[in-house]
C-alpha positions as a Markdown table, in Angstrom:
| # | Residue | x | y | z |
|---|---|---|---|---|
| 1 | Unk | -1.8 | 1.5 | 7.3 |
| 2 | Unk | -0.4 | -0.1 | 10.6 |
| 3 | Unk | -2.4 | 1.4 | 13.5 |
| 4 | Unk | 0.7 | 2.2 | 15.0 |
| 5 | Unk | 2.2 | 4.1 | 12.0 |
| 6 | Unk | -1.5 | 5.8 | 11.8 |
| 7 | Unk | -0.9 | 7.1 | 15.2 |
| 8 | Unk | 2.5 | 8.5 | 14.8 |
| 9 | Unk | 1.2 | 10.1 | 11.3 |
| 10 | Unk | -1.4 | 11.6 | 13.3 |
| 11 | Unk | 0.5 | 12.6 | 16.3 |
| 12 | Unk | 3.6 | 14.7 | 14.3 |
| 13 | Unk | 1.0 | 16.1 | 12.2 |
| 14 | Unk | -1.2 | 17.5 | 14.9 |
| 15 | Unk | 1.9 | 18.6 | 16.4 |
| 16 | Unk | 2.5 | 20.7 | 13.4 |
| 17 | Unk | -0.9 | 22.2 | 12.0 |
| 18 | Unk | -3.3 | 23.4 | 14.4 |
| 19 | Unk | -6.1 | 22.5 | 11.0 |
| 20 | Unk | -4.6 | 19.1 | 11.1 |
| 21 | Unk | -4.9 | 19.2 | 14.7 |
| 22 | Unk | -8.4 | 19.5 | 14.8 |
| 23 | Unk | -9.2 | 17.8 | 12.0 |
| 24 | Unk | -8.1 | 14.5 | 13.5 |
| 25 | Unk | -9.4 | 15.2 | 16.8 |
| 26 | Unk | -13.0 | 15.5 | 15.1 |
| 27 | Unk | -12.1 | 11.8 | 13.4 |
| 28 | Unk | -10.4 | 9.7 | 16.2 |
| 29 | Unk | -11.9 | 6.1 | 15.3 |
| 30 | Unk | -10.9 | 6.2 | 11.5 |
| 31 | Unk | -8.4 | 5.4 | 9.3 |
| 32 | Unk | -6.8 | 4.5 | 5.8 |
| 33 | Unk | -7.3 | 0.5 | 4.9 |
| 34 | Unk | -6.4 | -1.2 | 2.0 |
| 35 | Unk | -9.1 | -3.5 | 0.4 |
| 36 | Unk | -6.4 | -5.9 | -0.3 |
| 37 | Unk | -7.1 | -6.7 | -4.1 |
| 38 | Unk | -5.2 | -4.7 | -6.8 |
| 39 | Unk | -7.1 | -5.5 | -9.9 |
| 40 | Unk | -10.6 | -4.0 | -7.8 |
| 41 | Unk | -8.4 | -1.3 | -6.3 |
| 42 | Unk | -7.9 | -0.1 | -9.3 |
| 43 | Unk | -11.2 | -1.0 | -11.2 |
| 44 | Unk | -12.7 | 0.5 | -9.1 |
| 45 | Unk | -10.8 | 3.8 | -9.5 |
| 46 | Unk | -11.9 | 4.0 | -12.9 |
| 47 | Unk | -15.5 | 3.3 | -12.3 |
| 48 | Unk | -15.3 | 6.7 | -9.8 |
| 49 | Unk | -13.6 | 9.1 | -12.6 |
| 50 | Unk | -15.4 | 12.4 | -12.9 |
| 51 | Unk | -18.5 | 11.3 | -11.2 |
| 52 | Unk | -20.0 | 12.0 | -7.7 |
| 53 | Unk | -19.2 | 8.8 | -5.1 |
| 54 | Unk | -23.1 | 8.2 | -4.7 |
| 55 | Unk | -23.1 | 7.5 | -8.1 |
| 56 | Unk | -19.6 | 5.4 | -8.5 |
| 57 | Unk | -20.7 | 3.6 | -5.6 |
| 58 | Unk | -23.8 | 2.3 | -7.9 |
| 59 | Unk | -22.0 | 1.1 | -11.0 |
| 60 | Unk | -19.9 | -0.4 | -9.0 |
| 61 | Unk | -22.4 | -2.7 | -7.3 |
| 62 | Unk | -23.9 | -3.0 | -10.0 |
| 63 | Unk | -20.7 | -4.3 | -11.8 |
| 64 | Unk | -20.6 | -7.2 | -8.8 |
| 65 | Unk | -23.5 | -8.2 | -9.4 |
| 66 | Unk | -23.5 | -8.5 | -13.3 |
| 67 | Unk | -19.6 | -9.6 | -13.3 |
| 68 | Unk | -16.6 | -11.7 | -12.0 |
| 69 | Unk | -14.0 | -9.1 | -10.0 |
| 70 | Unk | -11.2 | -11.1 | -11.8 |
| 71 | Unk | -9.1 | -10.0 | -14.8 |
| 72 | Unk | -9.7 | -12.8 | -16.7 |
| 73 | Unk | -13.5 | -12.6 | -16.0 |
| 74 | Unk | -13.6 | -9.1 | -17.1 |
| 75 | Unk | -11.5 | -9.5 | -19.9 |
| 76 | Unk | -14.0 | -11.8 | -21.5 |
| 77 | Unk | -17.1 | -10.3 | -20.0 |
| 78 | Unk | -18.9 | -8.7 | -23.3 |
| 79 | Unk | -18.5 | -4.2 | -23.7 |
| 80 | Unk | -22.4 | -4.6 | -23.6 |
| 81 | Unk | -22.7 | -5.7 | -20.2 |
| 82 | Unk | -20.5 | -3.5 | -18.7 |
| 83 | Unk | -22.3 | -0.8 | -20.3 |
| 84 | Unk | -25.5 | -2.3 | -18.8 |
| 85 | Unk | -23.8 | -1.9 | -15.1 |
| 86 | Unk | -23.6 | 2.2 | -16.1 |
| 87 | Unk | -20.1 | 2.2 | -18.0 |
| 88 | Unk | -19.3 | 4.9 | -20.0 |
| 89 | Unk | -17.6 | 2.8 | -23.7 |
| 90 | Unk | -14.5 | 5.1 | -22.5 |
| 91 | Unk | -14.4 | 3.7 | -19.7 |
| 92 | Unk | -15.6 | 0.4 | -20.5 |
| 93 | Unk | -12.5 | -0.1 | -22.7 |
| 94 | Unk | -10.4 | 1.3 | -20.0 |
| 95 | Unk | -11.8 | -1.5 | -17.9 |
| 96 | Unk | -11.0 | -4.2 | -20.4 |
| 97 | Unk | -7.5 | -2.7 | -21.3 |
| 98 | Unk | -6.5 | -2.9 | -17.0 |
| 99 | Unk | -8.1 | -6.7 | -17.3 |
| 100 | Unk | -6.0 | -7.5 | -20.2 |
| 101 | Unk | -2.4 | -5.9 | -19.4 |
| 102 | Unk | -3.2 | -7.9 | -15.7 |
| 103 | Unk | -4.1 | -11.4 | -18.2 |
| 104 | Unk | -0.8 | -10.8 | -20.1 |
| 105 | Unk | 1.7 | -9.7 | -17.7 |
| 106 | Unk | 2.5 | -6.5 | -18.6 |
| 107 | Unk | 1.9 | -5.1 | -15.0 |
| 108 | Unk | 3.8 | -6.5 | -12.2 |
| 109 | Unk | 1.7 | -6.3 | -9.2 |
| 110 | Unk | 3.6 | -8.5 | -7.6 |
| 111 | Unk | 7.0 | -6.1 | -7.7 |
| 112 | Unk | 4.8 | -2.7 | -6.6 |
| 113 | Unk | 5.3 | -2.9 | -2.9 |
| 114 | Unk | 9.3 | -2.5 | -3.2 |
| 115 | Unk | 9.0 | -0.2 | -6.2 |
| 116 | Unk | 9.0 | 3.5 | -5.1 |
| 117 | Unk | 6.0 | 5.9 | -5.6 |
| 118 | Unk | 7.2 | 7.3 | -9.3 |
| 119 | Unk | 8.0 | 4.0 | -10.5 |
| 120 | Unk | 4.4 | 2.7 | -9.7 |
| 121 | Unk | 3.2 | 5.1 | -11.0 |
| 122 | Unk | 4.7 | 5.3 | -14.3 |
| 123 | Unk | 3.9 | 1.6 | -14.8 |
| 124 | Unk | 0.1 | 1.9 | -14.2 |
| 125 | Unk | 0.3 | 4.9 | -16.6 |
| 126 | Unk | 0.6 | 2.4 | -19.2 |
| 127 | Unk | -3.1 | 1.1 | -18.7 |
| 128 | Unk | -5.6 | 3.6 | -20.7 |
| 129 | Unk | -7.5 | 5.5 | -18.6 |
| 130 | Unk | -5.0 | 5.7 | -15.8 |
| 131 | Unk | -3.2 | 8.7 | -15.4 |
| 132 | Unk | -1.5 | 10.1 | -12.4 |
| 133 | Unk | -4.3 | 10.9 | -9.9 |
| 134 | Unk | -6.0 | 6.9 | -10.4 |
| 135 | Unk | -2.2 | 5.9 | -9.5 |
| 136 | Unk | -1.6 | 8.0 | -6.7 |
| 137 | Unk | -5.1 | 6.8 | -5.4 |
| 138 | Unk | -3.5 | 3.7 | -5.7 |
| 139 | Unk | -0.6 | 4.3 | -4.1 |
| 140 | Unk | -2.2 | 5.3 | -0.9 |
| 141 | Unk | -5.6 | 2.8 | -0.7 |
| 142 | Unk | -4.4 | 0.0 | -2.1 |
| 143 | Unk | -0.2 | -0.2 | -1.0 |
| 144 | Unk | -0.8 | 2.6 | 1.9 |
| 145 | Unk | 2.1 | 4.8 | 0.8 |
| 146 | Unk | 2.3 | 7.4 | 3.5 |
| 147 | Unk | 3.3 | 10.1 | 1.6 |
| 148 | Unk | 1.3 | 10.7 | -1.4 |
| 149 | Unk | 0.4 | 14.4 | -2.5 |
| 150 | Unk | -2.2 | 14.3 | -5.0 |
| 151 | Unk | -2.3 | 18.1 | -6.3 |
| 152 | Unk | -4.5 | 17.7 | -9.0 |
| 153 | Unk | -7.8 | 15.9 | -6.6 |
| 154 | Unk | -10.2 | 18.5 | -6.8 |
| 155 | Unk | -11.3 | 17.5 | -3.1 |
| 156 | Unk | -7.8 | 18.5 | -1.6 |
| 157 | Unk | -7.5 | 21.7 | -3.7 |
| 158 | Unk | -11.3 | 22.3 | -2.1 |
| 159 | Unk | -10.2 | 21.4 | 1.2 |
| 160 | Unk | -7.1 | 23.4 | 1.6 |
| 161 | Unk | -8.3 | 26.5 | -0.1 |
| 162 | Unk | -11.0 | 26.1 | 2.6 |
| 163 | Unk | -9.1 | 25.2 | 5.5 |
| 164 | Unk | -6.1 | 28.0 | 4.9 |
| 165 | Unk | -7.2 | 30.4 | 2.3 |
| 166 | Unk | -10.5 | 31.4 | 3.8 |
| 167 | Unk | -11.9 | 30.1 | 0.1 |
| 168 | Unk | -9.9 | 31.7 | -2.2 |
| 169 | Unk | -8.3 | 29.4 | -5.3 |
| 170 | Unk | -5.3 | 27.8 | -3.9 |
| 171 | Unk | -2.3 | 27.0 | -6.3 |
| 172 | Unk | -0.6 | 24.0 | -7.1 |
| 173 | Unk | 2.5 | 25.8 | -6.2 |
| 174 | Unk | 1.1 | 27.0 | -2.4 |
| 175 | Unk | -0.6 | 23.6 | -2.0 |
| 176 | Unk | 3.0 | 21.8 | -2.2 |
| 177 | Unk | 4.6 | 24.8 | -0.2 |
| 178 | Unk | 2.1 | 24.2 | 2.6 |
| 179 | Unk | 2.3 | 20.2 | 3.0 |
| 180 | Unk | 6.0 | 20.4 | 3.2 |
| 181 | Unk | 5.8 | 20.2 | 6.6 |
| 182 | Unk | 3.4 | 17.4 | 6.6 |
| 183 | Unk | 6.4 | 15.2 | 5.3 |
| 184 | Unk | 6.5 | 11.6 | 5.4 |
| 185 | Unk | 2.9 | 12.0 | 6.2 |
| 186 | Unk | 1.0 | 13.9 | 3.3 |
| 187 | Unk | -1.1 | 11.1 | 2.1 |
| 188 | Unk | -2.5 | 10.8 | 6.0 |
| 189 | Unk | -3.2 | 14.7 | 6.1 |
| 190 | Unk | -4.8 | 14.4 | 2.4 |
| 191 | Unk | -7.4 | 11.8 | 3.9 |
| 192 | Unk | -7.9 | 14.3 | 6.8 |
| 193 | Unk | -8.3 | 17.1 | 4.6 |
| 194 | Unk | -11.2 | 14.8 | 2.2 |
| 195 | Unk | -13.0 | 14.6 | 5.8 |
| 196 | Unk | -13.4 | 17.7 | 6.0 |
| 197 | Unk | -15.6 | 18.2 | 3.2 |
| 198 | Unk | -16.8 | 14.9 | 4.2 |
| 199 | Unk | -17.1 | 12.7 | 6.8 |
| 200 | Unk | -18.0 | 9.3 | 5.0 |
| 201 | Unk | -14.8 | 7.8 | 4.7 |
| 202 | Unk | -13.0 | 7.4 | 1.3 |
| 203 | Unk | -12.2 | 4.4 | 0.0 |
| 204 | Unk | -10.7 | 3.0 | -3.4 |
């Protein structure tokens, strides 16, 4: 995100939540970046699915090392090496279904910045293995949509509970009710929320 958006996301929100508020003044130097690729983006996401980020952070180096970061490379790398570089086979033939709809042109990656948020995400639905939360990670590491909620991240539903429940199990229903007023900016107050739980910074 444009340091200069970054700083008016920041400055309306701390304006508006005294958590937020302190939250960002704890993180001052940091901020949301895209890596710039969309086939890794979202590779990427699937290596991290339901497993810590020490341990998606190793198959995923190990996957550079073993592999090509290119559709067509991993479309034609063999299920057993993947496997070897700590794929689960669901995932594995996640992987290979995201290289293969990229090979044959049934994603459009080249339409997604003037698409709108639903509409991305509907279309990377299509891939096995990506469902709504991979897309709305997406959405805000890879095209830095600035308003992205993701309700069902177990870090944000940890975070908020947290930060304005005193602990206690936060709904869906109260988590939305709360970031209204974080509006156009709840995908930068998510990534201030993930720092409080903690500090490394996320990255897809």
């Amino acid at each position: 995100m444009h340091p200069q958006y970054w700083q008016q996301a920041t400055s309306e929100l701390a304006a508006g939540d005294a958590v937020l508020k302190s939250l960002i003044a704890r993180y001052p130097e940091v901020s949301m970046r895209s890596r710039g690729d969309a086939f890794s983006t979202l590779a990427r996401s699937i290596a991290g699915q339901q497993i810590s980020v020490k341990a998606s952070e190793a198959v995923w180096q190990r996957l550079l090392a073993c592999a090509v970061l290119t559709p067509e490379a991993i479309a034609n790398t063999a299920p057993e090496v993947l496997r070897t570089c700590g794929f689960s086979l669901r995932k594995v033939e996640y992987l290979r279904d995201l290289a293969a709809k990229f090979v044959d042109g049934s994603l459009h990656p080249g339409l997604w910045q003037d698409m709108d948020d639903e509409a991305v995400i509907v279309e990377l639905c299509r891939v096995r293995g990506i469902g709504r939360w991979t897309a709305e990670m997406f959405l805000m590491f890879y095209l830095l949509r600035p308003d992205v909620l993701p309700l069902d991240d177990i870090g944000l539903q940890k975070a908020m509970a947290a930060q304005y429940q005193n602990g206690a199990p936060i709904s869906k229903i109260k988590m939305r009710s709360l970031a209204e007023t974080w509006r156009p900016w709840r995908s930068v107050a998510t990534w201030y929320l993930w720092r409080s739980l903690d500090p490394q910074v996320v990255a897809y």
